[in-house]
N, CA, C and O atoms as CSV, one atom per row, in Angstrom:
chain,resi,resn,atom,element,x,y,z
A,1,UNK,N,N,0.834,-1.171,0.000
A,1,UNK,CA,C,0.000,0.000,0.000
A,1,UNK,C,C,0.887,1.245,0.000
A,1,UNK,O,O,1.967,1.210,0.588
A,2,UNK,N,N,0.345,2.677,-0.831
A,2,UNK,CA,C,1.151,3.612,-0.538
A,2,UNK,C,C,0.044,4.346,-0.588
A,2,UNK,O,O,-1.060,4.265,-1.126
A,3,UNK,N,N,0.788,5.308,0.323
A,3,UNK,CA,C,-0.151,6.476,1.386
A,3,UNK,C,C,0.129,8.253,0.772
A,3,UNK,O,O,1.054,8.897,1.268
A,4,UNK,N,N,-0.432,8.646,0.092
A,4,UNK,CA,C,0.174,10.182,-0.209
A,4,UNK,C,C,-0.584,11.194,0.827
A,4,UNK,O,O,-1.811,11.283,0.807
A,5,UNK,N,N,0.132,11.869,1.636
A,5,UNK,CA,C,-0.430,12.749,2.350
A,5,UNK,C,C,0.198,14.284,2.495
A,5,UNK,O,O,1.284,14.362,3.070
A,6,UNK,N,N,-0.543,15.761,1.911
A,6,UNK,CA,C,0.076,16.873,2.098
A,6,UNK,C,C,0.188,16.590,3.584
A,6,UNK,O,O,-0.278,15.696,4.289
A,7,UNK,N,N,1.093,17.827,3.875
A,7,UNK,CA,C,1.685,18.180,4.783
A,7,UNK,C,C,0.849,19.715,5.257
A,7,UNK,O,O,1.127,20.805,4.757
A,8,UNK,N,N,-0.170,19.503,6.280
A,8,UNK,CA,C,-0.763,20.193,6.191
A,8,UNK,C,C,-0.146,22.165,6.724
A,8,UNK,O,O,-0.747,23.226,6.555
A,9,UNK,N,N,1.170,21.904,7.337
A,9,UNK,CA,C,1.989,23.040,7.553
A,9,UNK,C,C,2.762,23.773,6.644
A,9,UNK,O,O,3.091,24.945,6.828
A,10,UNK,N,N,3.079,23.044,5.583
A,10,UNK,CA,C,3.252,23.229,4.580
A,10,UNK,C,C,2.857,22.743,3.093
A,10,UNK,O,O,3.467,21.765,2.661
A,11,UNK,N,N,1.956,23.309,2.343
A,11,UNK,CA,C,1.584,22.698,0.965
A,11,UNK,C,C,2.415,22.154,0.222
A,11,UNK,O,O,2.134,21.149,-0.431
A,12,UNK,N,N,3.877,22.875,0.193
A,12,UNK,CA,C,5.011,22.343,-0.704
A,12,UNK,C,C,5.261,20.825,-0.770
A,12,UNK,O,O,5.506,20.131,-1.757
A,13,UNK,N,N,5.120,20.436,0.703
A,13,UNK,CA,C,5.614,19.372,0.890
A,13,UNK,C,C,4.743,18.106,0.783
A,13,UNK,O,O,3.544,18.296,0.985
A,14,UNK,N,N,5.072,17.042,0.545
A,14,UNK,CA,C,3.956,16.022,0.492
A,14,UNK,C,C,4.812,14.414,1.219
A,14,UNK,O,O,5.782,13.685,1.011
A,15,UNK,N,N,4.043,14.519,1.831
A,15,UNK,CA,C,4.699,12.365,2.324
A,15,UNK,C,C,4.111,11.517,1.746
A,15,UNK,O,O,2.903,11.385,1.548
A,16,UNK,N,N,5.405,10.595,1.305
A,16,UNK,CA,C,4.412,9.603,0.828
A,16,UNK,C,C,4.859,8.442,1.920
A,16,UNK,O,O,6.048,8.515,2.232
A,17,UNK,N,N,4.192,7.506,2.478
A,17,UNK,CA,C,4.774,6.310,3.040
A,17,UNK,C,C,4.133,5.048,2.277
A,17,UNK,O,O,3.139,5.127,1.555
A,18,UNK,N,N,4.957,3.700,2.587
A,18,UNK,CA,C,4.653,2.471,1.708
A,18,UNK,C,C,4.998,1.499,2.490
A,18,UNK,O,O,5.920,1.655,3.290
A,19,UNK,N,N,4.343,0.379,2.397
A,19,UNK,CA,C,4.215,-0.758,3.369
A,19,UNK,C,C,5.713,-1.116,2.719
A,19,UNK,O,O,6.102,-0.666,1.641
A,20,UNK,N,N,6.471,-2.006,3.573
A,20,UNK,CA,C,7.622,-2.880,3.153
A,20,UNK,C,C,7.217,-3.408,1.823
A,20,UNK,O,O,7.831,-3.153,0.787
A,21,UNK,N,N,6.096,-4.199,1.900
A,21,UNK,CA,C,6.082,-4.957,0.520
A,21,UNK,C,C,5.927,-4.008,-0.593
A,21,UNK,O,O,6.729,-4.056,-1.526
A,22,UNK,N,N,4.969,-3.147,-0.583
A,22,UNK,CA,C,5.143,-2.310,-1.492
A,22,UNK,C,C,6.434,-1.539,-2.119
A,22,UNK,O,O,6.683,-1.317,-3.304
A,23,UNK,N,N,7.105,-1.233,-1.062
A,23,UNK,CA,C,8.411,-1.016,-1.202
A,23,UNK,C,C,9.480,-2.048,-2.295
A,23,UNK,O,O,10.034,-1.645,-3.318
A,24,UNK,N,N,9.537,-3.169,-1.832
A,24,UNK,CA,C,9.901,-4.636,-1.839
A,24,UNK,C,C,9.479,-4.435,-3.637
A,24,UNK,O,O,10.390,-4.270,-4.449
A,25,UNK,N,N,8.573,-4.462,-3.909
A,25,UNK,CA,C,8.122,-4.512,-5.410
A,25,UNK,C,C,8.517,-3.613,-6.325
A,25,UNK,O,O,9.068,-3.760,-7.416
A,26,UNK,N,N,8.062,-2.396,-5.572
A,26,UNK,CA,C,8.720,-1.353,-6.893
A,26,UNK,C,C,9.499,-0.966,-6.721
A,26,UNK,O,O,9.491,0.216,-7.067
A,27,UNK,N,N,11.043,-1.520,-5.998
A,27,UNK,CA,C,12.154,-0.828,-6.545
A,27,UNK,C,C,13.034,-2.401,-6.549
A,27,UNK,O,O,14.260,-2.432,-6.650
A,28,UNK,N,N,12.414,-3.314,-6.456
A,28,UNK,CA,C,13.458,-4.712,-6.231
A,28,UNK,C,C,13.880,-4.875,-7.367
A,28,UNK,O,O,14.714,-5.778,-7.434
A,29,UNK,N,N,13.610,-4.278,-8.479
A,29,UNK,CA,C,14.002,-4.598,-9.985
A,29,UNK,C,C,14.838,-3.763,-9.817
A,29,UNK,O,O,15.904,-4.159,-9.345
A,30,UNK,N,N,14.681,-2.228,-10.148
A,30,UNK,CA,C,15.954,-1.370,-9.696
A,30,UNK,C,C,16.861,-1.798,-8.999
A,30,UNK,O,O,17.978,-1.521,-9.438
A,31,UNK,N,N,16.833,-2.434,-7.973
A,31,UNK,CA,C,18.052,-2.729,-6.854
A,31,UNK,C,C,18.855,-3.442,-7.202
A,31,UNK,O,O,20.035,-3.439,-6.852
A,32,UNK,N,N,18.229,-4.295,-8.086
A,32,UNK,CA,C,19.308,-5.219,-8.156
A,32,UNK,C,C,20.359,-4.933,-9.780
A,32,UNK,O,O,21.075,-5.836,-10.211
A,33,UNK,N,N,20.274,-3.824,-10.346
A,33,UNK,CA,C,20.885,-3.786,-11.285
A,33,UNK,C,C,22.152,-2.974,-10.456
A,33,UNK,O,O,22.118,-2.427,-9.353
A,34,UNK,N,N,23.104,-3.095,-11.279
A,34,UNK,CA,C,24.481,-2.308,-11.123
A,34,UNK,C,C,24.189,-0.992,-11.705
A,34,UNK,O,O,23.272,-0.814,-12.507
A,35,UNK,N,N,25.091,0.052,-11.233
A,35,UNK,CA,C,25.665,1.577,-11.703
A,35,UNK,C,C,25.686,1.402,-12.916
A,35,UNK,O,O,24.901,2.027,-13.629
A,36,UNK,N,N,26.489,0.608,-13.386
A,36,UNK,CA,C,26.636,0.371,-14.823
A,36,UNK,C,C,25.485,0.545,-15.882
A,36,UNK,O,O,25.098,1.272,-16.797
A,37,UNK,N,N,25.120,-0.863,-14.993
A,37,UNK,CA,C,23.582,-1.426,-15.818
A,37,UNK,C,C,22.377,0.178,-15.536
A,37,UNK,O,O,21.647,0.471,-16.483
A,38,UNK,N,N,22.337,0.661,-14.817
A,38,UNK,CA,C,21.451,1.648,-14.901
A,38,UNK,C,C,21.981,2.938,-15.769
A,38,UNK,O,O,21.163,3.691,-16.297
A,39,UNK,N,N,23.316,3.137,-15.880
A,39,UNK,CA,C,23.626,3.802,-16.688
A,39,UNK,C,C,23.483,3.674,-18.149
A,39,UNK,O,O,23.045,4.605,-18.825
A,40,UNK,N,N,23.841,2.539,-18.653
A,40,UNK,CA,C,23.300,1.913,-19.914
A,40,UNK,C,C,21.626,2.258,-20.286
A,40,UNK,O,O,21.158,2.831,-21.270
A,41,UNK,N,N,21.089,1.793,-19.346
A,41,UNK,CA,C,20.001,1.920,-19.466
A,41,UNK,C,C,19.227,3.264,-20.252
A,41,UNK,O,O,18.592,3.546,-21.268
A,42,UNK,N,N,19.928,4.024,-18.649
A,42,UNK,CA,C,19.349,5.714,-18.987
A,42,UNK,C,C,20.174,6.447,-20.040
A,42,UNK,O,O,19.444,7.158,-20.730
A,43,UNK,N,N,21.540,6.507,-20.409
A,43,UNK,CA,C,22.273,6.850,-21.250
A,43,UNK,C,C,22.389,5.804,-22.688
A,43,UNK,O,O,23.573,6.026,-22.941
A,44,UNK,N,N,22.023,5.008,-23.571
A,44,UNK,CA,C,22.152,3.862,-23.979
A,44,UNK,C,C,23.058,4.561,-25.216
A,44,UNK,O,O,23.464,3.757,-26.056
A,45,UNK,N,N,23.428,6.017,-25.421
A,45,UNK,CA,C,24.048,6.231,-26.363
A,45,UNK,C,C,25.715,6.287,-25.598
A,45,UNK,O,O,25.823,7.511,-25.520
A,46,UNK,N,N,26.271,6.053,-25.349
A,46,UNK,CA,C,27.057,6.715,-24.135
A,46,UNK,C,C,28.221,4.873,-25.094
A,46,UNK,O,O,28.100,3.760,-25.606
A,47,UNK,N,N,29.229,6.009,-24.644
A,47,UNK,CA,C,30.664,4.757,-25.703
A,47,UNK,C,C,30.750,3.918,-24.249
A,47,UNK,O,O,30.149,4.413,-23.295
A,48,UNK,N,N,31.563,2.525,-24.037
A,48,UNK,CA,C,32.320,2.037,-23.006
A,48,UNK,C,C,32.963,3.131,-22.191
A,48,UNK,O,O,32.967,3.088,-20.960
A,49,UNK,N,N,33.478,4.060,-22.845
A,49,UNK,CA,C,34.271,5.206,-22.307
A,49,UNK,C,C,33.863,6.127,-21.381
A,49,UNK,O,O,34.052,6.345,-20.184
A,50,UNK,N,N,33.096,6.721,-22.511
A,50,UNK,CA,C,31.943,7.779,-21.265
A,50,UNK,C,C,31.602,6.881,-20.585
A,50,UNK,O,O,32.533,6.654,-19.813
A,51,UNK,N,N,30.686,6.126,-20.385
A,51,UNK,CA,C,30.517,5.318,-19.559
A,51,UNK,C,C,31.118,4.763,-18.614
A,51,UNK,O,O,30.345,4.139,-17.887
A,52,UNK,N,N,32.476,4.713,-18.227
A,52,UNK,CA,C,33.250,4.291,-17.470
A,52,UNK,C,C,33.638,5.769,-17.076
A,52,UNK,O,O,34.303,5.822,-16.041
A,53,UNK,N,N,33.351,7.050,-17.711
A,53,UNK,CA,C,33.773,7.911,-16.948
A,53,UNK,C,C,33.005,8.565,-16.060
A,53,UNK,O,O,33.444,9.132,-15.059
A,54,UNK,N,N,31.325,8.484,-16.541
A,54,UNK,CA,C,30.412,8.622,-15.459
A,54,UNK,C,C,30.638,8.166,-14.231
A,54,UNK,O,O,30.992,8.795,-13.233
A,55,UNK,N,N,30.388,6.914,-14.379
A,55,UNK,CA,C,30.646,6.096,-13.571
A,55,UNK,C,C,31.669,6.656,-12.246
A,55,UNK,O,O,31.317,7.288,-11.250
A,56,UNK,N,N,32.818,6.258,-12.564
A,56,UNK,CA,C,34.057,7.448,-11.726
A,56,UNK,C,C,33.713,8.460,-11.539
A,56,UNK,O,O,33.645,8.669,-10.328
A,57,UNK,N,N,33.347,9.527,-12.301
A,57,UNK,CA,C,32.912,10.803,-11.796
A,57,UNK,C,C,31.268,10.496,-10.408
A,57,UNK,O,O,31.331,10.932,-9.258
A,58,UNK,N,N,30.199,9.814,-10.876
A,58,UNK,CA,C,30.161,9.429,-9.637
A,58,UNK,C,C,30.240,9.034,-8.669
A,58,UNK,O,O,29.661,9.387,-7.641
A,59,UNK,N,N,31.237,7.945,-8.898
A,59,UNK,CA,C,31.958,7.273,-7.504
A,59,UNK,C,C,32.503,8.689,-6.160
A,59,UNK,O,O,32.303,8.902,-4.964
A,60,UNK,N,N,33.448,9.512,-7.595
A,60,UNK,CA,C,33.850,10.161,-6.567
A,60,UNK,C,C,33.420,11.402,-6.159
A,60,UNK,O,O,34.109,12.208,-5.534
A,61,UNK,N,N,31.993,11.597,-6.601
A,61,UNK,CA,C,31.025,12.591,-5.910
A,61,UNK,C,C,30.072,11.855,-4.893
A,61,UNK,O,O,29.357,12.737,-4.419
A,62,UNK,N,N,29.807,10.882,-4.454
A,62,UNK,CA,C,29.373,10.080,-3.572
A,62,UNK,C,C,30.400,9.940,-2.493
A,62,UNK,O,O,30.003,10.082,-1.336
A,63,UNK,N,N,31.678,9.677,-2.708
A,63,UNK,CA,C,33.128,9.737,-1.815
A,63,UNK,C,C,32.678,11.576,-0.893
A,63,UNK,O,O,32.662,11.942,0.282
A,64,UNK,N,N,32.397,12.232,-2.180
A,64,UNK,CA,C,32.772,13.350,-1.318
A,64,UNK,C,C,31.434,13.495,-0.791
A,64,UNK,O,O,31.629,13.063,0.345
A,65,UNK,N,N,30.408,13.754,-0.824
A,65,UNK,CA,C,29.190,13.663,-0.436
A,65,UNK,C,C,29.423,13.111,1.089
A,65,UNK,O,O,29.283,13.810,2.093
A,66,UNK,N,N,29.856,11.541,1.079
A,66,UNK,CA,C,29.887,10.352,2.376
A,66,UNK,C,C,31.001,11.459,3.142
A,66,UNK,O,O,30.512,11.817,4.214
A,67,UNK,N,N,31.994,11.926,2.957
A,67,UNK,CA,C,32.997,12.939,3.187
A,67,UNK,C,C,32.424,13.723,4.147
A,67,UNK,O,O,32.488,13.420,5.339
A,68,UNK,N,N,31.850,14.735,3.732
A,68,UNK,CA,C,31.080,16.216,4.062
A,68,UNK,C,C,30.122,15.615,5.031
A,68,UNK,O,O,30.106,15.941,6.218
A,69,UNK,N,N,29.473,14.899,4.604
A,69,UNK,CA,C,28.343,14.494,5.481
A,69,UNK,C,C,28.955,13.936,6.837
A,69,UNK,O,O,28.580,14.284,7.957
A,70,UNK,N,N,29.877,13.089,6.583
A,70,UNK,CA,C,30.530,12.459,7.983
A,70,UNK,C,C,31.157,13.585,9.114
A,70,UNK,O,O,31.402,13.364,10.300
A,71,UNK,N,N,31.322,14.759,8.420
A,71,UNK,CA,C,32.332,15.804,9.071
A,71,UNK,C,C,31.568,16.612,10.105
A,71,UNK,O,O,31.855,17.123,11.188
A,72,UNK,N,N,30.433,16.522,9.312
A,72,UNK,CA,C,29.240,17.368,9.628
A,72,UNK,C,C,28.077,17.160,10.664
A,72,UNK,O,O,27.250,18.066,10.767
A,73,UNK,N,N,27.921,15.754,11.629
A,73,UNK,CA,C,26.987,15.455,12.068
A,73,UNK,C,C,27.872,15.779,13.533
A,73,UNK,O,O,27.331,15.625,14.628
């Protein structure tokens, strides 16, 4: 089941919540693909190259992201 509910303090905002299983279903296909494989996917024009450079370029914006964030709590 998924639940959409404004936020009645603010309109902008909206929650959604979802039972585990629901959860479980619509993203278990997603999950289980690789960086790669989702990159292919969404980019399908993209050489081995670019592709391997995305890739790295997000590795190491996630590095710094996990970085900042750790410094910060």
């Amino acid at each position: 089941m998924v639940e959409v509910v404004l936020d009645e303090t603010d309109r902008r905002r909206t929650r959604i919540t979802m039972t585990h299983s629901a959860r479980t279903e619509i993203f278990a296909e997603r999950a289980s693909r690789t960086v790669a494989e989702a990159l292919r996917r969404r980019l399908p024009d993209l050489t081995d190259n670019q592709l391997a450079r995305v890739q790295t370029a997000l590795d190491q914006l996630a590095g710094e992201l996990q970085f900042e964030l750790g410094h910060h709590r």
